[in-house]
C-alpha positions as a printed NumPy array, in Angstrom:
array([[  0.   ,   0.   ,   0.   ],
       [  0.996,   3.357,  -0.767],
       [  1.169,   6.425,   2.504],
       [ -0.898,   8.912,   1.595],
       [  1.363,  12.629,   1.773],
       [  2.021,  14.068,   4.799],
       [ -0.078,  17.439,   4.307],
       [ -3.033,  15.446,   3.438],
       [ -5.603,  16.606,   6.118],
       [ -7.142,  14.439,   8.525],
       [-10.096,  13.152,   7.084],
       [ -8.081,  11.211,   4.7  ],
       [ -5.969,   9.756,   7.268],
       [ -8.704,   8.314,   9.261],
       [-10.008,   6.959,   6.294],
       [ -6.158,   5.587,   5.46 ],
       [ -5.717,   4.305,   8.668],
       [ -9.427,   2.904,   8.94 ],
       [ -9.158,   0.91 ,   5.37 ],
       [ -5.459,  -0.851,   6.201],
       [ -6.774,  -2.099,   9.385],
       [ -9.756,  -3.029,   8.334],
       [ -7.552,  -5.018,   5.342],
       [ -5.207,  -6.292,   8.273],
       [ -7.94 ,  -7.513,  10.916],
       [ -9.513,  -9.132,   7.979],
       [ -6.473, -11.006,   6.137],
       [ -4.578, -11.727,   9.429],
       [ -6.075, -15.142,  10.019],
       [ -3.97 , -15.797,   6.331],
       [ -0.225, -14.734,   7.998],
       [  2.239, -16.919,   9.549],
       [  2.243, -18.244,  13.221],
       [  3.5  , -15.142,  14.716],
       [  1.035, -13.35 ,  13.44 ],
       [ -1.701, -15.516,  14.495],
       [ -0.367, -15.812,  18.293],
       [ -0.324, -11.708,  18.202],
       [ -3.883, -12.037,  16.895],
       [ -4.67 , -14.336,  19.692],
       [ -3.025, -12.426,  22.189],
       [ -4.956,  -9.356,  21.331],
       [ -8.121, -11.034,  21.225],
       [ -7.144, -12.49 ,  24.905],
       [ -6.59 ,  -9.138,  25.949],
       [-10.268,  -8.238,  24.72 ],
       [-12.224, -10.351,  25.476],
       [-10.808, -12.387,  28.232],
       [-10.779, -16.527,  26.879],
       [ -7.708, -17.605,  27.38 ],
       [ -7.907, -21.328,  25.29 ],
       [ -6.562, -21.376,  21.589],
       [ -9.303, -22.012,  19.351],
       [ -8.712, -25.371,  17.753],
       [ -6.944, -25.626,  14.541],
       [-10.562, -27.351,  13.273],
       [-12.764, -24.572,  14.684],
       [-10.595, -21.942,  12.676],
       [-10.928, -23.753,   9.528],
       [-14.952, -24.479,  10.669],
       [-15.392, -20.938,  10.661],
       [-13.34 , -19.34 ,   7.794],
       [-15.599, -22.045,   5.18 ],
       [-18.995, -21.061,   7.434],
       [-17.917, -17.109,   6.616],
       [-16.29 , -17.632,   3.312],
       [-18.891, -20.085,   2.131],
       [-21.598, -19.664,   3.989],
       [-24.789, -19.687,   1.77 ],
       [-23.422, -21.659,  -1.005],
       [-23.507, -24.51 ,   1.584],
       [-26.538, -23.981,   2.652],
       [-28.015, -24.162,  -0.82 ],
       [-26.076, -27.489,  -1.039],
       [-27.484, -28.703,   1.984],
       [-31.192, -27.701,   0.869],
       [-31.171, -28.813,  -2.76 ],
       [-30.261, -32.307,  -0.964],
       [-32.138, -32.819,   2.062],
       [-35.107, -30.681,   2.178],
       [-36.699, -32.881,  -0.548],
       [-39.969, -32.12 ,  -2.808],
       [-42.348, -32.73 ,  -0.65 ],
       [-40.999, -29.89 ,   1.852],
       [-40.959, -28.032,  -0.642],
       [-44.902, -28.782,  -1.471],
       [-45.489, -28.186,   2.189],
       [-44.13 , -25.111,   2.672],
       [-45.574, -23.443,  -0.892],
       [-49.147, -24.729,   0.431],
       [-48.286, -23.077,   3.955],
       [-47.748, -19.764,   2.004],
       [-47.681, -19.31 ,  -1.9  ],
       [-45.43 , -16.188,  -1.051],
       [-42.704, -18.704,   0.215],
       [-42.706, -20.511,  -2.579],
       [-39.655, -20.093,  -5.291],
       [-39.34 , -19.701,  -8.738],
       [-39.169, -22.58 , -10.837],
       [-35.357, -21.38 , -11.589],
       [-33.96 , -21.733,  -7.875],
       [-36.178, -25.007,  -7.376],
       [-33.642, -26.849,  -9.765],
       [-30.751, -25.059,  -9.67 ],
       [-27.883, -25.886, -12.835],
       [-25.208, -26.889, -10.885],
       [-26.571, -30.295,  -9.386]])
């Protein structure tokens, strides 16, 4: 990233400042092992837990924000089955979907 001049004025260093930490807090989880004990240590110091999270529970919830609704879709087109789907469309016609996200293309 590029530092903005030094006789910018302050709005645009907040926003500077605001955007590489934002970029930082988000990305961090992707550093090396130093980096993700600082991140833990500051999160310690915030919040008070002092366990690790588990190497499974990080990668648990970096797919759950990453991929989030695509799974879900997955997990609906093969478990809630046609006749949930009849159910809920005769519980409210509202609810029911177009014919187009019914049978999605990529199953």
């Amino acid at each position: 990233m590029t530092s903005l001049p030094l006789n910018c004025d302050s709005t645009n260093r907040m926003m500077n400042n605001y955007i590489t930490w934002s970029v930082l807090r988000t990305y961090a989880r992707f550093l090396s092992w130093e980096y993700m004990k600082a991140r833990y240590e500051h999160n310690k110091e915030l919040t008070g837990r002092t366990e690790f999270p588990a190497t499974w529970h990080s990668c648990l919830e970096l797919v759950r924000d990453r991929f989030g609704l695509a799974l879900a879709s997955l997990f609906a087109v093969r478990h809630v089955g046609v006749e949930n789907k009849r159910a809920v469309s005769l519980v409210s016609p509202s609810l029911s979907c177009p014919e187009s996200v019914q049978t999605p293309s990529f199953c």
